[in-house]
Structures are given as structure tokens and as C-alpha cells.
N, C-alpha and C positions, 0 to 999 in steps of 0.2 A: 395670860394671853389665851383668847377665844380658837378653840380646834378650827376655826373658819378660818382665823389670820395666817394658823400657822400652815396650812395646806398652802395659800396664796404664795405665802412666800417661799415655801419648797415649789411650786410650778413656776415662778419666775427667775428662780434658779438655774432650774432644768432647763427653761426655755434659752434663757443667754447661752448656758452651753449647748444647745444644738443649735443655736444661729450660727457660732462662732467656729461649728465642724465643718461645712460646705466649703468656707472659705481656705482652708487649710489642706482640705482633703482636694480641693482644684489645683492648689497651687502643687502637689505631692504628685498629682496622675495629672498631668499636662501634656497632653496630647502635641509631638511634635507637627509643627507645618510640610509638607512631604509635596514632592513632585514625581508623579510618574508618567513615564516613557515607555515608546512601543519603537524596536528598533529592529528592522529589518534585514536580512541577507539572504542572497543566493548565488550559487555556483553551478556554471553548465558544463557538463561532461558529456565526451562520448560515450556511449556504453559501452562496455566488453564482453560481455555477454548475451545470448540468446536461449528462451527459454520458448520450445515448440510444442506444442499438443496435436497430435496426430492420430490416429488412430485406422484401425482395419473392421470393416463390416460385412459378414459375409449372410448368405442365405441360403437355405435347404428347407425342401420336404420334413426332414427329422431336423430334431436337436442335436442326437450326436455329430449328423453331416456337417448340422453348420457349425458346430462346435471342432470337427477336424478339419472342416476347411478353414476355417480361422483361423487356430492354430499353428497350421502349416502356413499361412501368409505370413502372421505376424513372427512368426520363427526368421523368417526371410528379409522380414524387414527388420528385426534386431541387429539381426548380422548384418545388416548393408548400413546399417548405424553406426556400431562398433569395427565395421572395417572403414570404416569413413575418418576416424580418428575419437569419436567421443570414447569416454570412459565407462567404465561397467556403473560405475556405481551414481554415474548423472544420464541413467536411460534406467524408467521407474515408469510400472503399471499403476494407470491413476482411473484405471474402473473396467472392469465387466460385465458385461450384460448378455441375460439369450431371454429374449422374448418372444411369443406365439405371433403370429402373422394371422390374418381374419379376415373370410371373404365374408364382405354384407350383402344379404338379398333385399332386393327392394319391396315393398307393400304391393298384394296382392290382395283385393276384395273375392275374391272366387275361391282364396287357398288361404290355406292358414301360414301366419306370419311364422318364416321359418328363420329361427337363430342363427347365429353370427355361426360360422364353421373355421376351425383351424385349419390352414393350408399350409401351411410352413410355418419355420420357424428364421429369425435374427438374429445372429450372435457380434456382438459390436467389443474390440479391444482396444484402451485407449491407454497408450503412451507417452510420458512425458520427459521430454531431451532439452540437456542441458549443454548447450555449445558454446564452449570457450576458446574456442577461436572465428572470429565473425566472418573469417577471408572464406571459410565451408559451408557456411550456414546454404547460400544458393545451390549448394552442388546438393549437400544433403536432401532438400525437399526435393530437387531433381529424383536422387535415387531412392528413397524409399517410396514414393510413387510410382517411378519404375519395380520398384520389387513386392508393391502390394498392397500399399499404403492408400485406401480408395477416400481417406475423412484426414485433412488438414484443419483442424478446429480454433488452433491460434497461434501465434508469435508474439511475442512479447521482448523488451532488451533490458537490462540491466547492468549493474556497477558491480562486480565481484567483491570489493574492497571500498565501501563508499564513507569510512571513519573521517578520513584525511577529507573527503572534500566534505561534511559536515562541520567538521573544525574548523574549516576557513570560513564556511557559511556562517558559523558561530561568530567565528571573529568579526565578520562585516559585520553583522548584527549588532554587535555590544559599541562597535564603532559609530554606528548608524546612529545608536540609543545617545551615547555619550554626545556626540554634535549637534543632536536635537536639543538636549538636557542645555548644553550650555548657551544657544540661541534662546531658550524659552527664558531661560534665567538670566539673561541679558536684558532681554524687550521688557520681562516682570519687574528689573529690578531687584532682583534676589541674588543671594550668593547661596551657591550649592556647597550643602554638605556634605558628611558619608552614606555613602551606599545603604540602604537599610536590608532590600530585598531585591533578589533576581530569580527568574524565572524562567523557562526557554518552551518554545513551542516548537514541532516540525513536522515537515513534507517533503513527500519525492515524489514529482512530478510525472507523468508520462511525456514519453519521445516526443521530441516536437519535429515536425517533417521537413530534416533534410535531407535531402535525399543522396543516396549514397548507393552505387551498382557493385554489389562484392564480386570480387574477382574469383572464382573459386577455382579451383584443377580442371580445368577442362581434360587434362589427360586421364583423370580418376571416370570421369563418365564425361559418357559418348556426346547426348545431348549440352547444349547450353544450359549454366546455371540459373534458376530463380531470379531476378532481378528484387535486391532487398534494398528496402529505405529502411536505415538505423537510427539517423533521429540524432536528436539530443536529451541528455537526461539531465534533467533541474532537481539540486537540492536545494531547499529553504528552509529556512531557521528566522523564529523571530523571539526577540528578549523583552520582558519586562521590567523594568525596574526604577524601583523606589529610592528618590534621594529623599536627606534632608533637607530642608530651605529655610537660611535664614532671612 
């Protein structure tokens, strides 16, 4: 037999067995049919918490001035924090600053442009209080205002504990996913299988405005409380997931 035959017939060899792999190796890695679902949940709570950014800014000639006149304010304002009922360790210094102060001269053609001059100085203290009781929160900003407090920067509310209303948001979620899952596979035609994958995503909302007037101590200080709206706080949770379908 001619070396030409016998080469032909080793390549038509080879060739049948690699037709005969595709078909084999498809039926082995066969991709299941899958349905996935986006299933939503949310839960609203009041918050129980307030978290306030305040702060004291004072001014002087020097820097130590404003630096001791500061100081002694915000000393004043601690204490009328912590006599107010918050706790030592949720009233926390969240920045300091002493910056130069500058008078500017305006342009003069007849004189030479004369540089910015320091004329005092700014010393700015910024506090951050943590109130976990909301019924004070109005009396609070009342009195550290009165005791010194010239920069109220923000309010904020929050959930102390928000695991438990996560896990119900969770649970609506997967419930959400699941009822969707069974309508699609209904109208499709399909029967669902098991579970392949889940997956979860999440968000906490900011307050939404209801409004709500805290009652605070009027006997702790003289003036009327702050008028606070607390809002509602939204958690949501959304689930992925992957059925079989047959």
C-alpha cells in the first residue's frame, strides 16, 4: 500500500472520531433552562434615634483668644448635652479648626497693590450627639444654643437596631420573588425547578416627612422646644434568583 493511501485512511479515521466528540461532549455539559426573578421588599419604621452636628465658632484678634474663647463655649455646651441626658461616649469631636481672617484692599492705580493683612483669627468646634431618646431631641438644640452653640450643621434619624426589620424586608422579598416565579411559569408553560442561586441586594432610605412635634421637658429649659419632624425610615431589600425550568 502507497504512504499516500495510508495517510488518507489515518485522517479519515481521526476525522470520524472528532465529529463524534461535539455530539457527546453537548449532551455531558448541557446547560440547564433557568428562570430568574427580581423580588422586592420594604419595611417602614419610625426611627429612634437622632444623630445632630453642631458645632461652636468663635473670633478674636489672636489665635489663642479664639482658641480660649472657644473652648470655654464649647466646654458649656458639653455640659448642657450631658446634663440633658445623652451619654459620654455618643457626644464626640468630629473636627477643629483656627483659621486666619483677611482684610482685602481694593486696587489702587496711584499706590501699590497692597497684600491681603491678617486681622484675626476663627476657631470653629464641631460636635457630634448621639440621642436616643427623640422625646429631647427639641429641648436639646434649644439648650445648647442657649449655652453657646452659634452652628447647628445637621440632624439626621436613624434605627439603633435595624437587623429585625431587614429580615422581614428580606422575607417580603424572597416572597415577592417566589409569586412572581410561579405566575411567569404559569403564563410560560414551564414547571419550576430547584433553586439554583440567590442573591440579595440593600438600602436604608432617608426619613420621609411626617411630621411629628417632640414633646421635650419644657421644665428642663425655660424656652419652648425645637419643633422636630422624625419622618419615617425605609428599609429595602431586593432578591435574585435563579430557578430551574423544566
Amino acid at each position: 500500500m502507497k504512504y499516500s493511501q495510508i495517510l488518507l485512511i489515518g485522517f479519515l479515521a481521526l476525522a470520524g472520531t472528532v465529529q463524534g466528540a461535539p455530539a457527546e461532549s453537548r449532551e455531558q455539559g448541557k446547560q440547564p433552562r433557568t428562570l430568574t426573578i427580581t423580588g422586592a421588599g420594604e419595611v417602614k419604621s419610625p426611627p429612634d434615634m437622632a444623630i445632630i452636628q453642631l458645632g461652636v465658632v468663635r473670633q478674636a484678634k489672636t489665635a489663642r483668644d479664639a482658641v480660649q474663647a472657644n473652648n470655654e463655649a464649647m466646654a458649656q455646651v458639653i455640659s448642657t448635652v450631658l446634663s440633658a441626658g445623652v451619654a459620654e461616649k455618643d457626644a464626640q469631636t468630629s473636627g477643629f479648626s483656627v483659621q486666619p481672617r483677611y482684610t482685602y484692599y481694593p486696587n489702587n492705580k496711584s499706590q501699590p497693590q497692597r497684600p491681603p493683612e491678617i486681622t484675626g483669627y476663627s476657631v470653629s468646634n464641631n460636635l457630634a450627639v448621639i440621642i436616643r431618646d427623640l422625646n429631647i431631641v427639641g429641648g436639646v438644640l434649644d439648650a445648647v444654643v442657649t449655652a453657646g452653640s452659634n452652628q447647628i450643621n445637621n440632624i439626621s434619624f436613624s434605627i439603633q437596631n435595624p437587623k429585625p426589620l431587614r429580615d422581614e424586608a428580606r422575607r417580603k422579598a424572597v416572597s415577592d420573588a417566589i409569586g412572581k416565579a410561579k405566575l411567569y411559569a404559569q403564563a410560560a408553560g414551564v414547571t419550576l425547578g430547584p433553586i439554583l442561586t440567590i442573591s440579595e441586594q440593600g438600602s436604608y432610605s432617608a426619613p420621609q416627612p411626617v411630621f411629628r412635634q417632640t414633646m421635650a421637658a419644657e421644665a428642663a429649659y425655660k424656652s419652648s422646644p425645637v419643633p422636630i419632624a422624625q419622618g419615617e425610615q425605609s428599609l429595602k431589600m431586593s432578591v435574585h434568583i435563579v430557578w430551574e425550568i423544566k
